[in-house]
Each structure stands twice: as C-alpha cells, then as structure tokens.
VEXMI-186104 format. One record per residue (C-alpha): x, y, z. Coordinates in steps of 0.25 Angstrom, whole numbers, plus 5000, padded with zeros to 4 digits. Layout:
! residues N
XYZ...
This chain:
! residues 189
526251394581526051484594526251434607525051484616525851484628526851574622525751684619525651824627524151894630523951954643522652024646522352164652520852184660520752334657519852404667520352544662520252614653518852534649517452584646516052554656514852534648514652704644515952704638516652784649518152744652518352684664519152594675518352464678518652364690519652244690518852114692519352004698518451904691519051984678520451964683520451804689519551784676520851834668521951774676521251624674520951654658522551704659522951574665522051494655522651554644523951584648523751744646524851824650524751934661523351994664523252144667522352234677522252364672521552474681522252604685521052594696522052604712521052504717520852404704522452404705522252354719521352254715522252234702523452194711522452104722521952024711523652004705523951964719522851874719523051804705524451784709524451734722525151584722524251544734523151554725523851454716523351304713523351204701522251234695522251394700523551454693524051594699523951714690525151794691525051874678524151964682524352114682524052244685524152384677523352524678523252544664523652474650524852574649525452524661525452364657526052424643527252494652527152364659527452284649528452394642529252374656529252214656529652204641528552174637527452174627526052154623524952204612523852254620522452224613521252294617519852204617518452254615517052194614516852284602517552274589518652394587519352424574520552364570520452234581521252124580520451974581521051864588521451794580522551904575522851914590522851754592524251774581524751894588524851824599525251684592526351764586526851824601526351964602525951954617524752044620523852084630522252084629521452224635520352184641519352294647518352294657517052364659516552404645517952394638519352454635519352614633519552664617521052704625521452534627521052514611521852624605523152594615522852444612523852384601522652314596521152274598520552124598519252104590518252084600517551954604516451914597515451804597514551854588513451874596513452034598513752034611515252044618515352114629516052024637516652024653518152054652518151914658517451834646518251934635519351904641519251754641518651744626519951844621520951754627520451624623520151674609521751714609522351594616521551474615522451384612521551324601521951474594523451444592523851334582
C-alpha cells in the first residue's frame, strides 16, 4: 500500500521551447493566473516544487516577483497557506543540473494534447509513482512543447481524453485534470 504523502511530482510551466499555433518555436509569457492557479492545485495536492521556466530577462523578473510573492509570510492566513516551493529556471537543462547539484532526481514526463508513440498512461505513472520514482510533469504553454522537450523527455504521458474530439485545454485546466487523475487519493488502495 502506498502512502500518498510519501509520493514525489513536481510540475514545470514550460514557456520555451513551445510552439504558437503555425507550429513556430517560440518563448511565450509567465502568467500569473497560471502560476497562482498552480501553487493552489500544488497545496491541494501536496505537489512537490513548481517550476518557471523562461530564458526570457524580463519573464525572469516576473519569474522571481511572483516566488517573492507566493512566499511571502505576510500573506499567510489559516485558510491561505504560503507557497514556498516555487522556482525559477531558464531552460529544462538548468532544473536537470539543479537537481544533479542537490542530489537529487526526477523522471521528467513530457504531456501533449495529441497522442505521441510510445506514451505511458496514468495508470502506469499512478505505480511509478506508487512505487517511489519521483517525477516531474512538463507542461507547455501557448500551442505545446517543441519536438526538442519530447525527445529529451524520459517519457511522454498519454494525453487527456474525454472522448469528445476536442482537448485543447488551457495550461491551467490540463494541469489540474493530470494531477488529479495521478493523485486523488481514491487512485491509491
């Protein structure tokens, strides 16, 4: 029996390398509804650390202005918790050499509205995680992750589907449906 408390997902709001809607790559802006969106799903569920990743100068700023805010005790009440888990990186290599410098680890799984060969489904990453392998969801703005995120990716989930022939979610709503669908509680026996 797993021990929800003891399972480890972060989650990374890729805003480059992504694609706009003509398929170019390209380097969209951090949103703050996005990122408070995130931070309450990640206190919710008890999601690791939640990653900013823009090589943009001035998204950085806006990167580091919305950490100081999450994590600002003053903001802090009973039914407000503070969010100090989030973080910044320029780029998916820098949270790898991140985590290589800390000791630590993490399967990085690329998500996609469309279906890609060889995906995992959740419920083979419900067990991965069940069984302790601590990973980290890629989640990508504007139009989706560039080709580049899936072939570096250790792995790619199955998309969400509710049979209706239409998934093109908001990075918010994706987000909220792939974490619940991995750790709703109801998931674990």
């Amino acid at each position: 029996m797993s021990d929800p408390a003891s399972i480890i997902l972060d989650l990374a709001i890729v805003h480059h390398p992504v694609r706009n809607r003509s398929g170019e790559l390209i380097a969209s802006q951090i949103d703050e509804f996005d990122v408070f969106d995130a931070c309450r799903l990640a206190l919710t569920y008890g999601v690791g650390t939640l990653w900013l990743v823009n090589p943009i100068e001035s998204q950085r700023d806006k990167a580091h202005r919305l950490i100081r805010y999450g994590a600002d005790p003053s903001r802090t009440t009973e039914g407000r918790p503070v969010f100090d888990r989030m973080r910044y990186a320029p780029t998916l290599e820098a949270i790898a050499a991140q985590l290589t410098e800390e000791g630590l680890t993490r399967t990085f799984v690329a998500t996609s509205a469309t279906a890609r060969s060889g995906s995992i489904s959740f419920a083979t990453l419900r067990g991965r995680l069940a069984a302790g392998e601590a990973c980290m969801l890629l989640l990508g703005k504007a139009s989706g992750l560039a080709d580049s995120v899936f072939e570096a990716a250790d792995a790619c989930l199955e998309p969400i589907d509710a049979a209706t022939g239409y998934n093109h979610l908001s990075v918010r709503s994706a987000m909220a449906i792939l974490v619940d669908r991995l750790l709703a509680r109801a998931e674990f026996p």
